[in-house]
KEVEXTOR-616723 format. One record per residue: z, y, x of N, C-alpha, C in turn; residue in three letters. Coordinates in steps of 0.1 Angstrom, whole numbers. Each point is the difference from the previous one (the first is absolute). Layout:
VEXTI    n.w    n.v    n.u   ca.w   ca.v   ca.u    c.w    c.v    c.u  senu
VEXTI      Z      Y      X      Z      Y      X      Z      Y      X   ALA
...
END
This chain:
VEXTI    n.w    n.v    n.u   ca.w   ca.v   ca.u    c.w    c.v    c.u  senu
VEXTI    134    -32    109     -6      4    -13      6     13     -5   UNK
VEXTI     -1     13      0     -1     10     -6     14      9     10   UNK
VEXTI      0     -8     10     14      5      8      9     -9     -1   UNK
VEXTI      0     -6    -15     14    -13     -4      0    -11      8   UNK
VEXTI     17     -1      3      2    -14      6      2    -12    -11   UNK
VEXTI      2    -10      4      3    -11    -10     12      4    -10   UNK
VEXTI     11      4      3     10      1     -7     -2     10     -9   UNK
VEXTI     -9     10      3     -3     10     -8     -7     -5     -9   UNK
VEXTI    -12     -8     -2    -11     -3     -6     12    -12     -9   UNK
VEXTI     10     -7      6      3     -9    -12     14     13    -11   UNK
VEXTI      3      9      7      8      9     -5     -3      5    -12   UNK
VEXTI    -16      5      3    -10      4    -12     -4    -10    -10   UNK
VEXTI     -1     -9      1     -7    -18     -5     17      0    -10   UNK
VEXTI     12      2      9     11     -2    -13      2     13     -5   UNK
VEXTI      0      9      3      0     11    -14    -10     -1    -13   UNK
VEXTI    -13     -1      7    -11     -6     -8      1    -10    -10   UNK
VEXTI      7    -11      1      6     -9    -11     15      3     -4   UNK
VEXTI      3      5      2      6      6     -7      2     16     -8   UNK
VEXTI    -12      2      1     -6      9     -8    -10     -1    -10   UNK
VEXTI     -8    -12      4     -8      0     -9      3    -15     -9   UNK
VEXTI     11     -5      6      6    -20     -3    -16     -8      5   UNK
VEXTI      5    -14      3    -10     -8      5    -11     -4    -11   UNK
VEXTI      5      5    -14    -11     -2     -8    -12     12      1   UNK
VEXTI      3      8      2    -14      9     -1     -9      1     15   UNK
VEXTI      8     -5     10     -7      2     14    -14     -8      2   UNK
VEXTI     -2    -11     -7     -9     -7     -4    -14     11     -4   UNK
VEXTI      4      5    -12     -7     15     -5     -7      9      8   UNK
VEXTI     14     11      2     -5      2     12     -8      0     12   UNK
VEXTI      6     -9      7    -11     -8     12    -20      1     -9   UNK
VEXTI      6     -4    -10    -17     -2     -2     -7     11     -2   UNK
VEXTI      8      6     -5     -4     18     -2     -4     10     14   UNK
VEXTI     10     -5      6     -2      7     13    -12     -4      9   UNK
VEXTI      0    -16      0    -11     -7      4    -18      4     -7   UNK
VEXTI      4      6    -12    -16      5     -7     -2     11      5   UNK
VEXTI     13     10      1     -4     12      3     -5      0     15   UNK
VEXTI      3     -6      9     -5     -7     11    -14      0      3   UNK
VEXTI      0    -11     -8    -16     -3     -5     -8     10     -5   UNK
VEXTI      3      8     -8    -11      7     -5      3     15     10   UNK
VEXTI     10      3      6     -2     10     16    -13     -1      6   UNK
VEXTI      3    -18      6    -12     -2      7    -12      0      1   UNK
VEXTI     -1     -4    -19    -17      4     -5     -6     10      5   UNK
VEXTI     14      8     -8     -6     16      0     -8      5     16   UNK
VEXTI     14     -7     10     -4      5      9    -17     -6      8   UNK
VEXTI      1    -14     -3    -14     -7      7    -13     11    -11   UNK
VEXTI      2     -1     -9    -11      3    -10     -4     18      7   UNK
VEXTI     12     12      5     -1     11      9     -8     -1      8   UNK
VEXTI      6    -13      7     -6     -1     18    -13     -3     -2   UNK
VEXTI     -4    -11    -14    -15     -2     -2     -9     13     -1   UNK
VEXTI      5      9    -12    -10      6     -3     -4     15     12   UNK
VEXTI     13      2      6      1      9     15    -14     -9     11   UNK
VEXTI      4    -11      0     -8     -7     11    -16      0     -5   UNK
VEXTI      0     -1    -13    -15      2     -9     -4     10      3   UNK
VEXTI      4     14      0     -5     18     -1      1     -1     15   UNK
VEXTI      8     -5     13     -2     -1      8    -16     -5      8   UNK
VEXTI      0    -13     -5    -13     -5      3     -9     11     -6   UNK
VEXTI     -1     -1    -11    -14     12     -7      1      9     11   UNK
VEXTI     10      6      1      1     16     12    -11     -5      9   UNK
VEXTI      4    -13      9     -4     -2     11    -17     -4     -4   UNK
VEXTI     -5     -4    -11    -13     -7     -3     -6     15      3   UNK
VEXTI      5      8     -7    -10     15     -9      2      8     18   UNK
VEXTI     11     -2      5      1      6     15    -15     -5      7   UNK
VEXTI     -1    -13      2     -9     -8      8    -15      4     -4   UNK
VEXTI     -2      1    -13    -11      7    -10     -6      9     10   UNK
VEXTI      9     14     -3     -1      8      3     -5     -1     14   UNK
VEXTI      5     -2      7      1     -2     21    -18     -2      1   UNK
VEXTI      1    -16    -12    -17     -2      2     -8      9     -2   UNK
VEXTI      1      4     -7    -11     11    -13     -2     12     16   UNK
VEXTI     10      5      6     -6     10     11      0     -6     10   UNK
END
């Protein structure tokens, strides 16, 4: 995972609570987990409307081919 070995990843996990104390990590987590979430919107909702102008390309392409 990102190059990190285990001991690294829990290295990070204790600075982390102790930086932020075990009361706010809760918070956090959920914050990070939205911004997450709403990343991936963004990104499915891209891929939709790309794949949408894509198809049209290809309909108005096919159009054309007929027409001559």
């Amino acid at each position: 995972m990102f190059g990190l070995g285990f001991s690294e990843i829990v290295f990070v996990i204790v600075i982390f609570i102790i930086l932020f104390g075990p009361n706010e990590i809760p918070k956090i987590s959920k914050n990070i987990a939205k911004f997450y979430r709403d990343i991936i919107k963004v990104k499915d909702d891209f891929n939709d409307s790309v794949n949408e102008e894509i198809n049209d390309l290809k309909k108005i392409k096919k159009d054309i081919e007929k027409d001559n």
